[in-house]
C-alpha positions as CSV (number, residue, x, y, z in Angstrom):
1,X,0.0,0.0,0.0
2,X,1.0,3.1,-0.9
3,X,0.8,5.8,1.9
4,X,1.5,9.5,1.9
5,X,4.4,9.1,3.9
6,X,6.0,7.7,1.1
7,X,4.8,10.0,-1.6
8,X,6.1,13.0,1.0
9,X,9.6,11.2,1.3
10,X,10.0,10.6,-2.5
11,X,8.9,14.2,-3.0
12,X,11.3,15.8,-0.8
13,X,14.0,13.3,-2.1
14,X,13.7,13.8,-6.0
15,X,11.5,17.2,-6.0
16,X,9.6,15.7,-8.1
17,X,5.6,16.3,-8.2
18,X,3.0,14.3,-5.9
19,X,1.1,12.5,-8.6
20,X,4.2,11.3,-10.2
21,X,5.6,10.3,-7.1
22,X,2.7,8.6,-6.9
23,X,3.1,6.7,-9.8
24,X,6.8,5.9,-9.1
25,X,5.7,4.6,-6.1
26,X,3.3,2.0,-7.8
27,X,5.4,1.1,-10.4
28,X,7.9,0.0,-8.1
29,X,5.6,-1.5,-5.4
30,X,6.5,1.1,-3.0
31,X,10.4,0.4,-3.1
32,X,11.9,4.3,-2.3
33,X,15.0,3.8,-4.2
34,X,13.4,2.4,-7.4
35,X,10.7,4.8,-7.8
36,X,13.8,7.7,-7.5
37,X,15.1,5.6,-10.0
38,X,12.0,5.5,-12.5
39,X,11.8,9.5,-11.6
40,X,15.6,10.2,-13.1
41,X,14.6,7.9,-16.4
42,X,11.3,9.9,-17.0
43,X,13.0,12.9,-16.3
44,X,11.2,13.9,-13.7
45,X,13.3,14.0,-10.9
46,X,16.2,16.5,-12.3
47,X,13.4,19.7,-11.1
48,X,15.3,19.1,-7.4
49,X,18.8,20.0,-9.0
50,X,18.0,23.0,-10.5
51,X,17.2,24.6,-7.1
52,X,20.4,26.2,-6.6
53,X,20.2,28.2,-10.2
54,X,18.9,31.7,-10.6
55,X,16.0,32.3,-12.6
56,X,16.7,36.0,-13.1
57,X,14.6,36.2,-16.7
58,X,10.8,35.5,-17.2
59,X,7.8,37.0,-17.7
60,X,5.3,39.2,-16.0
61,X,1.5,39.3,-16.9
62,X,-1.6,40.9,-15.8
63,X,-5.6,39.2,-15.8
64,X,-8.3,41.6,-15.3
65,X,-11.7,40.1,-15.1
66,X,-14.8,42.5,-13.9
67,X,-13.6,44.8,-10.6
68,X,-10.7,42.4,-9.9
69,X,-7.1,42.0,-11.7
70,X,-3.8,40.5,-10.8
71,X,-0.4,41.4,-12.0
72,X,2.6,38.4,-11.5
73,X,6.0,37.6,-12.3
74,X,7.2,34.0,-13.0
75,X,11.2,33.8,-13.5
76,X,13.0,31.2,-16.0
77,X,16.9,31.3,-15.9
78,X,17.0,32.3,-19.9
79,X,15.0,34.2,-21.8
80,X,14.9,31.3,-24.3
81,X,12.7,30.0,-22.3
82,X,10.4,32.6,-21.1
83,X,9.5,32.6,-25.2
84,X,8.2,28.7,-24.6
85,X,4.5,27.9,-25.0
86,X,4.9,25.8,-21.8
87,X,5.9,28.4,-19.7
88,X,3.3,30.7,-21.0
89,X,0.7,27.8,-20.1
90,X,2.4,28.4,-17.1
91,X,1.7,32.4,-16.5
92,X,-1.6,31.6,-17.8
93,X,-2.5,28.9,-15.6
94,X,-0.9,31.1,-12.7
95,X,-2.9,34.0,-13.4
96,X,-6.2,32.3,-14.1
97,X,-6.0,30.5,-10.3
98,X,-4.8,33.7,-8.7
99,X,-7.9,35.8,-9.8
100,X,-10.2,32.7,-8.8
101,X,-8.9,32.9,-5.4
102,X,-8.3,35.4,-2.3
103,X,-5.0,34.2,-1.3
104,X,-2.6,36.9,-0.1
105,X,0.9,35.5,0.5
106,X,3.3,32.7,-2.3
107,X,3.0,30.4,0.5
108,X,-0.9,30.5,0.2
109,X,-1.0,30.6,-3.6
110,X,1.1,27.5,-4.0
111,X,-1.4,25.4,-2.0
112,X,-4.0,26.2,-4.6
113,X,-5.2,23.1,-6.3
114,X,-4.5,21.8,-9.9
115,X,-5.1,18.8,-12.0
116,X,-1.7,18.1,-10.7
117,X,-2.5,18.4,-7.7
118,X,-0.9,21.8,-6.2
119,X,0.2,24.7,-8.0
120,X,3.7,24.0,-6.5
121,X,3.5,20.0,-7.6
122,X,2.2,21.9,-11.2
123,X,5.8,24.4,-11.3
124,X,8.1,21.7,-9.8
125,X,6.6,19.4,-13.2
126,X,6.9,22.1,-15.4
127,X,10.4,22.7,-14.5
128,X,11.2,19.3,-14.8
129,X,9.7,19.1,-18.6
130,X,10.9,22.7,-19.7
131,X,14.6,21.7,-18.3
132,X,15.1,25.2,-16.1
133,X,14.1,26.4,-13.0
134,X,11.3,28.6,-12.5
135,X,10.5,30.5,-10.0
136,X,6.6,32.1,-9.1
137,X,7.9,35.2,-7.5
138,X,5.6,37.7,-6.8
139,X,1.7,38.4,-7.5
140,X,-0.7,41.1,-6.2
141,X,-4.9,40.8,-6.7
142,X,-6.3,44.6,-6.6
143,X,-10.2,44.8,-6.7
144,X,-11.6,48.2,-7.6
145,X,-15.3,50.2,-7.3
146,X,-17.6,50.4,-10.0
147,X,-16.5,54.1,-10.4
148,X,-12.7,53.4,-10.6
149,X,-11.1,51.9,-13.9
150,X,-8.4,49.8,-14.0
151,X,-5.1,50.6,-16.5
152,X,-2.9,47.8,-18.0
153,X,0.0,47.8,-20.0
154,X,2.2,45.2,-20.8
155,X,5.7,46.4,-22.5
156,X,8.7,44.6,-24.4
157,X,6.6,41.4,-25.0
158,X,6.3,40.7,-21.2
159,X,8.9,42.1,-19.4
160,X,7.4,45.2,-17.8
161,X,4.0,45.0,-16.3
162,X,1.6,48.4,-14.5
163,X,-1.7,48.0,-13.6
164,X,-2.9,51.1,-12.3
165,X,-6.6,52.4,-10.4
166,X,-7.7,55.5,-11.2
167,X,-10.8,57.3,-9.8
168,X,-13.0,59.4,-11.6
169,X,-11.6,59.1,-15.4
170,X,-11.8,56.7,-18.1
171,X,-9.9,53.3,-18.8
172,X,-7.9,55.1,-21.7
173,X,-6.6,57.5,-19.0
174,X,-5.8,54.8,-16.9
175,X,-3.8,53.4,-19.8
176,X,-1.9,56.1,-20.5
177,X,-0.6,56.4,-16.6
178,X,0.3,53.0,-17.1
179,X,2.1,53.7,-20.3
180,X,3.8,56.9,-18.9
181,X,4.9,54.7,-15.7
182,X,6.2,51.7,-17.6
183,X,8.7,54.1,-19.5
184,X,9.5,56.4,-16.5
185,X,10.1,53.8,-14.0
186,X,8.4,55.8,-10.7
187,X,9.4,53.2,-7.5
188,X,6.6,55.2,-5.6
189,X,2.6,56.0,-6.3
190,X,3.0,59.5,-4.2
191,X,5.2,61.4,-2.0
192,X,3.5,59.8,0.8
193,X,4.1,56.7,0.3
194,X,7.7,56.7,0.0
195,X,9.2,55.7,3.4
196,X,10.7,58.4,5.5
197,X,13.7,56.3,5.6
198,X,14.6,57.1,1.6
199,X,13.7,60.7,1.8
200,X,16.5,61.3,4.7
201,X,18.7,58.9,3.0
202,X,18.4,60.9,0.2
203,X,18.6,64.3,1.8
204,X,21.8,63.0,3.5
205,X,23.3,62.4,0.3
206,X,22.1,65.9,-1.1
207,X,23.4,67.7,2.2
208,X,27.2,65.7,1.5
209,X,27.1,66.7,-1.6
210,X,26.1,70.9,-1.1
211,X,29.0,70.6,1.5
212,X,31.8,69.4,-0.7
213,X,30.6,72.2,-3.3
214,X,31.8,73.8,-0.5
215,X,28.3,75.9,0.7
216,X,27.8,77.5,3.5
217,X,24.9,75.2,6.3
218,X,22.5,77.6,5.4
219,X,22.7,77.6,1.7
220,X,22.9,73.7,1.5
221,X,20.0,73.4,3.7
222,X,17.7,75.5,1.3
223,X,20.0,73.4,-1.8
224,X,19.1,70.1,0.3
225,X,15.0,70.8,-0.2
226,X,15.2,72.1,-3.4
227,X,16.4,68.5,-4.3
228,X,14.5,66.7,-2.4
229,X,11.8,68.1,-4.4
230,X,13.4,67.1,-7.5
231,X,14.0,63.7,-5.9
232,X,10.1,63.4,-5.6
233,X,9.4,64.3,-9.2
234,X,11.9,61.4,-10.1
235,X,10.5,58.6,-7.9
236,X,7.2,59.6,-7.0
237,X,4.4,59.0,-10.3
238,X,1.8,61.6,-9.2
239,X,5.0,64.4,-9.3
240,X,6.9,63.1,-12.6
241,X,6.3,65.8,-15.8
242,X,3.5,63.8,-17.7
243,X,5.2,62.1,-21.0
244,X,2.9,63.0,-23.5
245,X,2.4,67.0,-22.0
246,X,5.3,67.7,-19.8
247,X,4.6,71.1,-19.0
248,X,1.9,69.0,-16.5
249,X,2.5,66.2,-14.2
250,X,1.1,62.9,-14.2
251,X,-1.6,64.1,-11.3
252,X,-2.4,66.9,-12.6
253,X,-3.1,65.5,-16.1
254,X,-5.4,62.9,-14.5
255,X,-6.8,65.4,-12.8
256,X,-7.6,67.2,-16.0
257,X,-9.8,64.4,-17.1
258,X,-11.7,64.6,-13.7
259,X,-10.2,61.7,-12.4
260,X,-7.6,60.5,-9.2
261,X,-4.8,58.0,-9.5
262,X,-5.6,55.3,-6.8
263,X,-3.0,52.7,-7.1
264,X,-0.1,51.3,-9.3
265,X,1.8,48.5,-9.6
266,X,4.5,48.0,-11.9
267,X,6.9,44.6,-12.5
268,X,9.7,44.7,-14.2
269,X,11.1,41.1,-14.8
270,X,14.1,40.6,-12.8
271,X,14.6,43.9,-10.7
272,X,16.3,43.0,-7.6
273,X,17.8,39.7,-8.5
274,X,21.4,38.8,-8.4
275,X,22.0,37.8,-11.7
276,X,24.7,35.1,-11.2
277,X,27.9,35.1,-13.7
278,X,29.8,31.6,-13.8
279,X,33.3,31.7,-14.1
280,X,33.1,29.3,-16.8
281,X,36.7,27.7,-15.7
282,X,35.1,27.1,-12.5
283,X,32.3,25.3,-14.3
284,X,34.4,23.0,-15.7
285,X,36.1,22.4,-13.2
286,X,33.3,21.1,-11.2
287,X,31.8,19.2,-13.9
288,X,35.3,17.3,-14.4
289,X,35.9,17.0,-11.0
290,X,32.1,16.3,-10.4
């Protein structure tokens, strides 16, 4: 008999997914070492190996369906592979479980159930037939009012997502925030939200510099806002000149139309990660010494 015991041990051994640990399992009567055995020859069990690799290219999508939407990223290691229908099965498969669902953290989403049993058992078998390691990264659901309009834009094929909320104004001004904020790359909706720890970082930095101009305290200190100002019309969407009427910012171009940016999101595939670079000597290395 097989019990789940088992199908948990094989799992953890090969990384492989539950129903074909499963079927390992039965085709070996139950032995451990066989069914890791019949994993390798399928190719099933090589998903565990990859682990260590760095999945640093990918795609990011967004689903919008009524008042709700959800923006993800999935990573691959090549960009090869983020072309593949698979992995595109993937995002879509993702993105279509996510905006069926109200889970809020990774942890919860890869508990979600598939005809393969978990969405985790469905990326661990994915990675095992595509040949790389991917990597579900990051998702957010946003549900709006009936008054509100949602804004998408996807950019370069995939590899920049925004989804924005805006109040008050139609879905083709929504669209162009999103398009102005996938080019201009804001980290922060408004200058509220960014965290009081960047704004004195930043007006540390400005304060260093109007000293080694060689300013007097006074006159940096007035410098020192006047660039932190600056600094907000960098960073912060609501302040950044508008790109299609510069001589008015974002807000106050939404605004125009009667309308109020409530929320943005915006991916871009990859930000953050450590991209690895082999030493390719090294590699070889290990592979002949392997």
């Amino acid at each position: 008999m097989i019990t789940a015991s088992m199908v948990k041990e094989l799992r953890e051994l090969t990384g492989a997914g539950m129903l074909d640990c499963k079927k390992a399992l039965e085709a070996t009567n139950g032995n451990i070492d066989k069914a890791s055995e019949w994993l390798r020859e399928k190719g099933i069990s090589k998903a565990a190996k990859k682990a260590d690799r760095v999945a640093a290219e990918g795609l990011v999508n967004i689903l919008i369906d009524g008042n709700k939407a959800v923006i993800i990223e999935v990573n691959s290691e090549t960009d090869f592979v983020a072309k593949n229908d698979e992995f595109k099965e993937l995002i879509n498969t993702i993105s279509n479980l996510l905006i069926n669902s109200n889970v809020k953290t990774i942890d919860e989403a890869l508990k979600l159930s598939t005809n393969e049993g978990t969405l985790a058992d469905t990326i661990t078998n994915k990675t095992a037939k595509i040949g790389e390691k991917l990597s579900f990264r990051r998702f957010e659901i946003i549900e709006k009012n009936d008054n509100e309009n949602f804004g998408s834009y996807i950019h370069m094929g995939g590899k920049i997502a925004v989804l924005t909320v805006i109040e008050g104004a139609d879905s083709d001004v929504a669209k162009d925030v999103s398009m102005h904020a996938a080019a201009m790359r804001p980290k922060y909706l408004s200058i509220d939200s960014v965290p009081t720890a960047d704004v004195e970082h930043e007006r540390e930095i400005q304060k260093q510099i109007a000293i080694n101009e060689g300013k007097p305290a006074e006159i940096a200190e007035k410098m020192v806002e006047g660039r932190i100002k600056k600094y907000y019309k960098e960073v912060c969407l609501t302040e950044q000149p508008f790109v299609k009427d510069d001589s008015l910012s974002v807000s106050e171009y939404v605004k125009s139309k009667g309308g109020i940016i409530k929320n943005m999101i915006r991916y871009e595939v990859g930000e953050g990660i450590q991209k690895r670079e082999d030493n390719f000597a090294e590699e070889v290395a290990k592979q002949i010494n392997g």
